[in-house]
N, C-alpha and C positions, 0 to 999 in steps of 0.2 A: 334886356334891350336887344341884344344881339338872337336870341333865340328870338323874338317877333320879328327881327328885319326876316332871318331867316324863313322862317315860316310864310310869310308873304313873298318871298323869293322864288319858293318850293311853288307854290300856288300860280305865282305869273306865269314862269315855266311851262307847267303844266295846261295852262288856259290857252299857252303858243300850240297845244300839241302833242308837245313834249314828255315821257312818260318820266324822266329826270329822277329814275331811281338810281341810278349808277350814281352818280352825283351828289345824291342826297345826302348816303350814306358818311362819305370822307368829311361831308360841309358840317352835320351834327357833329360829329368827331371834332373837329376845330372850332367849333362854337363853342365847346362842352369844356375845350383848353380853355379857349381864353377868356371867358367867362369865372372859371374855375382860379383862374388867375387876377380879377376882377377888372378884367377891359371892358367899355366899355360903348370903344370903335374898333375899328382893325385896324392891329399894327402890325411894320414888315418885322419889327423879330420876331415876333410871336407866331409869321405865317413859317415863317420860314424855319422856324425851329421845331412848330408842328410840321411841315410838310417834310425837314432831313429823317426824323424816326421814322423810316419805311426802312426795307432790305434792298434797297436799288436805287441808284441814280434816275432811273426810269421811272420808275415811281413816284419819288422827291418830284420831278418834274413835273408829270401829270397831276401830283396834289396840290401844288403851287400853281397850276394853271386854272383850277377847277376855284382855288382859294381868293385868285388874281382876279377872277370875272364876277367872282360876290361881290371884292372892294369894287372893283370899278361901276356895279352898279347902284352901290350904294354912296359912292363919292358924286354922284350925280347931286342926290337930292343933301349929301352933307360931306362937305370939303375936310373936313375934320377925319376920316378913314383917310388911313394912308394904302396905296396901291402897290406892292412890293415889285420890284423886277422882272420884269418875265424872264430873263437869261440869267437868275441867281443860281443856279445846279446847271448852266449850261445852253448853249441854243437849242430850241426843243425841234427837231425836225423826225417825221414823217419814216417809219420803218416799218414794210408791210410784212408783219412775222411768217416763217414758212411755218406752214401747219403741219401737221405730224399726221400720215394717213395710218390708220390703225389697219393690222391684219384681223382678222379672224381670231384667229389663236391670242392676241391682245386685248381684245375685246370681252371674251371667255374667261382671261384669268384676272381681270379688273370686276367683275361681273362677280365670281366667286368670291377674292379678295374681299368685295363690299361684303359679302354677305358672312365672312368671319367674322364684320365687325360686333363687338359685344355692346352692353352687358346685352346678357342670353335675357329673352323675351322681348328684349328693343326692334322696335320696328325699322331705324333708320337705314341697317342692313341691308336690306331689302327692297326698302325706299332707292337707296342711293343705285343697288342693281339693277332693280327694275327700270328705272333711270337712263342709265345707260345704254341697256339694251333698246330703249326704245327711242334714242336719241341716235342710235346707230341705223334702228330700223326705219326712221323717218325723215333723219336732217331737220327736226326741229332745234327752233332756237332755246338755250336752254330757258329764258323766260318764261317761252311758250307753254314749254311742258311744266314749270312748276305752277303757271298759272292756270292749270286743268283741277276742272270742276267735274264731280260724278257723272254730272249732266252731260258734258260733252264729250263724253264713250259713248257714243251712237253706234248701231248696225252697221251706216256708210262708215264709221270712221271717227275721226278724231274731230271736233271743230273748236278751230283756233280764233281764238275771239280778240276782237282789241288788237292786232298784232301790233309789228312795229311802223307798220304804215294807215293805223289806224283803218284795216280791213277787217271782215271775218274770210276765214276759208275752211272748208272742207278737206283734212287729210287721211284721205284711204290707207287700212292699214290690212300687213299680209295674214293671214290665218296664223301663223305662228307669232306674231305681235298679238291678233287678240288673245288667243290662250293665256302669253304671260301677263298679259293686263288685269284677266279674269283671275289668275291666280293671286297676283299683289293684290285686289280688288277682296277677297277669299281672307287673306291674310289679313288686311286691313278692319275687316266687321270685327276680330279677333279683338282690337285696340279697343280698351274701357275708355268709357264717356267721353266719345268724340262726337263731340256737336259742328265742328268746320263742314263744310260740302268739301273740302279740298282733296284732289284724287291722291296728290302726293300728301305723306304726311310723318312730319317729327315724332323725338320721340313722347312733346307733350299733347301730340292729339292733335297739332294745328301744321297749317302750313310749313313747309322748312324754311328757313331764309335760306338764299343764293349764299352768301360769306359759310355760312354753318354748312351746308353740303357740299362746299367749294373745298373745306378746308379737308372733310373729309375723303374727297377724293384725292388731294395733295396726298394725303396717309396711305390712301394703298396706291398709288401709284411709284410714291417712293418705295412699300414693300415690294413692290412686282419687279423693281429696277428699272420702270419707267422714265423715272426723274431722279433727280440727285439731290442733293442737299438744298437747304432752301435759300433760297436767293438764286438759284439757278432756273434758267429756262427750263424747256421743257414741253408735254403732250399737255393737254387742254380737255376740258368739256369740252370746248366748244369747236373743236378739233374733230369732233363725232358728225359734225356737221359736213366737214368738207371731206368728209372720210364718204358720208352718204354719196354725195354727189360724186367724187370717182366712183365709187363700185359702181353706181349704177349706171356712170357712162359708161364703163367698161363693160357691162354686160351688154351693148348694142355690141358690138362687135366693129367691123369695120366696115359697114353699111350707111356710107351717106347721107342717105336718105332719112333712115333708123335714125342717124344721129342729129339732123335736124331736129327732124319731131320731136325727137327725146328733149331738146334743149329748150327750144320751147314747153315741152309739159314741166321740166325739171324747174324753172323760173316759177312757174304756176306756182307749184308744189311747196316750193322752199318759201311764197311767201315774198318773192322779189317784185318790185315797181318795174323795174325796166330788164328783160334779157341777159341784156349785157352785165348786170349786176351780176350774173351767177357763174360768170369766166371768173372772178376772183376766186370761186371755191373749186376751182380744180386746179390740180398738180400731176404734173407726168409722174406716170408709175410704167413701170415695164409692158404691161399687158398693154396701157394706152402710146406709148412707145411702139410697141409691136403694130397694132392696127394702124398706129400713123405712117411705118414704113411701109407696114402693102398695099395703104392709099397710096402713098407716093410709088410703088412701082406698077399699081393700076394704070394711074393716069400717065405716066411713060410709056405704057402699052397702050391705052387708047390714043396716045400722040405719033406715034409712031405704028398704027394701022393704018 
């Protein structure tokens, strides 16, 4: 009973727009309990005792909100689900994580790191580095990249289909991004009886899922001494993103002008609806500190000419 509401929930969602894979995933998970349990509506212990087994009070939260908005839309069409508390782990407010900009040198030894991972002749190694490097090279989302098809390694470039704003776009990649594409690509014919088109791939021949390469990178990121133990914060996938967008405002330099244009191509790029979207992925680092100061003592010289 509960897996049809479900499945038709998945569906509505989706017909809003919405690509509702984040979501999907924790709601099967609590379906699977409390079914397994033999429910037959939703109840608050049941959410609420699946959503405390996480490693976070943050966590607990966001699975209990994700768990909150199934019942209430199913308390619509039957009173009988009960809707658990939204403040049971606490009042859920709004924290915009600082991102962690990756150096060079960090990027290198998570890059290698993947590619110790065993067993010997597993392709996910490889997968998961290749990965990276091109999620440094691009600022895509990682959706983006795992949702790459043979097909869309073109001459121009990368094309991102479906994004998150239901666009397609074209992203230009540097001659050393195609190389190592060509080369996972090289590696990849290697893998026996892979029927997927999918660029990225497992080590069963098919797509990877986001959770399975997610968790992999928690592994070497912990060996590299990136992150700490788990339940601890920490660097991100998705932290490759807003790594892209500093470096590459920092290579304008401190040219105005440079940096307009830059900001508007940089929205393009990354796949943003509005400009202004893409000030949330930048973070002062020293070198953009720097160029901010001898703008400011520009403009006190051209004020005082």
């Amino acid at each position: 009973m509960l897996s049809h509401d479900l499945d038709s929930y998945i569906v509505l969602q989706r017909a809003r727009g919405l690509k509702f894979t984040t979501q999907s995933g924790p709601l099967k998970s609590f379906v699977a309990a409390a079914e397994a349990a033999g429910d037959t509506h939703i109840r608050t212990a049941r959410v609420l005792d699946w959503a405390a087994r996480t490693t976070s009070d943050e966590q607990a939260r966001n699975r209990l909100a994700i768990a909150r908005r199934f019942a209430e839309h199913l308390a619509i069409a039957d009173p009988a689900h009960e809707v658990p508390p939204a403040d049971a782990f606490g009042r859920w407010r709004f924290e915009q994580r600082m991102p962690h900009i990756y150096t060079g040198a960090e990027i290198a030894e998570l890059m290698a790191a993947a590619r110790r991972l065993g067993p010997p002749g597993a392709i996910r190694g490889e997968t998961l580095a290749t990965m990276i490097g091109l999620l440094a090279a691009t600022g895509l989302r990682v959706s983006e990249a795992l949702g790459l098809d043979l097909d869309d390694v073109t001459d121009a470039g990368l094309v991102i289909r479906e994004t998150k704003f239901r666009k397609n776009r074209l992203v230009p990649l540097h001659p050393s991004a195609n190389v190592a594409l060509e080369g996972y690509m090289q590696r990849r014919r290697l893998v026996p009886g892979v029927a997927a088109n999918a660029l990225f791939l497992g080590d069963h021949g098919r797509r990877p899922a986001y959770t399975s390469l997610y968790a992999l990178f928690l592994r070497i990121a912990r060996e590299t001494g990136l992150r700490g133990l788990p339940g601890e914060k920490g660097p991100r996938l998705h932290d490759l993103r807003h790594t892209f967008a500093v470096r590459s405002l920092e290579a304008c330099g401190g040219d105005r002008r440079a940096i307009s244009r830059h900001m508007l191509a940089l929205a393009t790029y990354l796949g943003h609806a509005d400009p202004s979207h893409t000030w949330w992925y930048l973070r002062a680092t020293p070198a953009l500190m720097r160029h901010i100061a001898d703008a400011g003592e520009t403009l006190m010289a051209e004020g005082t000419a």
